[in-house]
C-alpha positions as CSV (number, residue, x, y, z in Angstrom):
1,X,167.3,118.6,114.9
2,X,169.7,117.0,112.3
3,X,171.0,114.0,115.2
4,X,174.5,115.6,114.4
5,X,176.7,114.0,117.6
6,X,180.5,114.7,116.6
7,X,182.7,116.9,114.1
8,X,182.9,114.6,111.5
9,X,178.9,114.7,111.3
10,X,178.5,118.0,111.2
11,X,181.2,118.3,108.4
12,X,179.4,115.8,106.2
13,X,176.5,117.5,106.4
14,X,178.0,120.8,106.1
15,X,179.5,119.5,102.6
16,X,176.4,118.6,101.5
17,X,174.6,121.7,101.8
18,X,177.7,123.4,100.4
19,X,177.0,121.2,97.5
20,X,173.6,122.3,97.2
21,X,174.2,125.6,97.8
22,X,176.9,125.3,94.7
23,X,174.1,123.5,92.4
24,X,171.4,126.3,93.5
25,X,173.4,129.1,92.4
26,X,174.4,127.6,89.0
27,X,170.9,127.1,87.7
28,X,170.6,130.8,89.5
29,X,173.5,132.2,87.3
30,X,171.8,129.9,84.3
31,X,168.2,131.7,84.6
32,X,170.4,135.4,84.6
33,X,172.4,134.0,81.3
34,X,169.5,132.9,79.7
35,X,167.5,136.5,81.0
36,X,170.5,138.6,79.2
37,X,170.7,136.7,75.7
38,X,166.7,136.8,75.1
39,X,165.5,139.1,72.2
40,X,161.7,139.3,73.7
41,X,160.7,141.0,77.1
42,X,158.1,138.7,78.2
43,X,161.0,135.9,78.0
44,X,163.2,138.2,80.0
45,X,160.7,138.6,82.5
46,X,160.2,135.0,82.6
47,X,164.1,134.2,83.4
48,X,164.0,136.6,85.7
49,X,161.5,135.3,88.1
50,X,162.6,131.8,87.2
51,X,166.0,133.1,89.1
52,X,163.9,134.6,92.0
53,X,162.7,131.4,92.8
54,X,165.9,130.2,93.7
55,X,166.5,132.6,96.1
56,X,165.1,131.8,99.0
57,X,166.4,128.2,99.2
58,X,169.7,129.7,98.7
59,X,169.1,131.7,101.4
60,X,168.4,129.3,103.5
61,X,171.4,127.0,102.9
62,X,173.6,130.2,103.7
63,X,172.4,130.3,107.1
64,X,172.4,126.9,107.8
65,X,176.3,126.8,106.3
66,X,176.8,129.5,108.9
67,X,175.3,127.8,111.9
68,X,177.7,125.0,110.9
69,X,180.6,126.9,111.4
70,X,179.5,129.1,114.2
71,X,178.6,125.2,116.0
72,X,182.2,124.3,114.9
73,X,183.7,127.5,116.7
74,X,181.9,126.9,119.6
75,X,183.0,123.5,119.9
76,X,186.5,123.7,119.3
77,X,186.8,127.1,121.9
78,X,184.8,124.3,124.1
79,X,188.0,122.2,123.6
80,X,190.6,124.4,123.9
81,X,188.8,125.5,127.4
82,X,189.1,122.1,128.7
83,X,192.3,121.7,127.4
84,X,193.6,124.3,129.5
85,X,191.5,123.8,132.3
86,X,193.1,120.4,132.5
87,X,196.7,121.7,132.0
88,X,196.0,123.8,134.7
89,X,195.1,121.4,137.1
90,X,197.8,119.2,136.4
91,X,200.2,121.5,137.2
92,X,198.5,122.7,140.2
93,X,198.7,119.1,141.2
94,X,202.8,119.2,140.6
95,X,203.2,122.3,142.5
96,X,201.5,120.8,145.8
97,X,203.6,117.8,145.8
């Protein structure tokens, strides 16, 4: 979906919605700040939603930070398999001779 081909890809765009993520969350915490020094209720109420609204995009960029590190798992275990797959083999092939 994102073209992501190697590692260093997939970190890149892993920072990125880190950085998002980071950005979301501080106008998030700014709405709740703003929410708990207002005087009038309807101002409150206001903040409050305000902060609600960021909540689903954060959610989102959670789950997609996840993926990237579940895909990053995957890929290295991937490695290590063929690594020792290949170690195998190559002393498999020095035992015969």
């Amino acid at each position: 979906k994102n073209k992501i081909e190697d590692i260093t890809q997939l970190d890149s765009y892993q920072e990125n919605k880190q950085d998002e993520l980071d950005y979301l969350i501080k106008q998030r915490q700014q709405c709740y700040y703003y929410r708990r020094n207002s005087k009038d209720e309807d101002e409150k109420e206001m903040w409050s939603t305000k902060a609600k609204e960021f909540t689903p995009q954060i959610k989102s960029l959670r789950f997609e930070i996840k993926s990237c590190k579940r895909i990053r798992e995957r890929s290295i275990q991937k490695d290590i398999e063929k690594l020792a797959m290949k170690k195998i083999k190559q002393r498999e092939s020095r035992d015969e001779r």
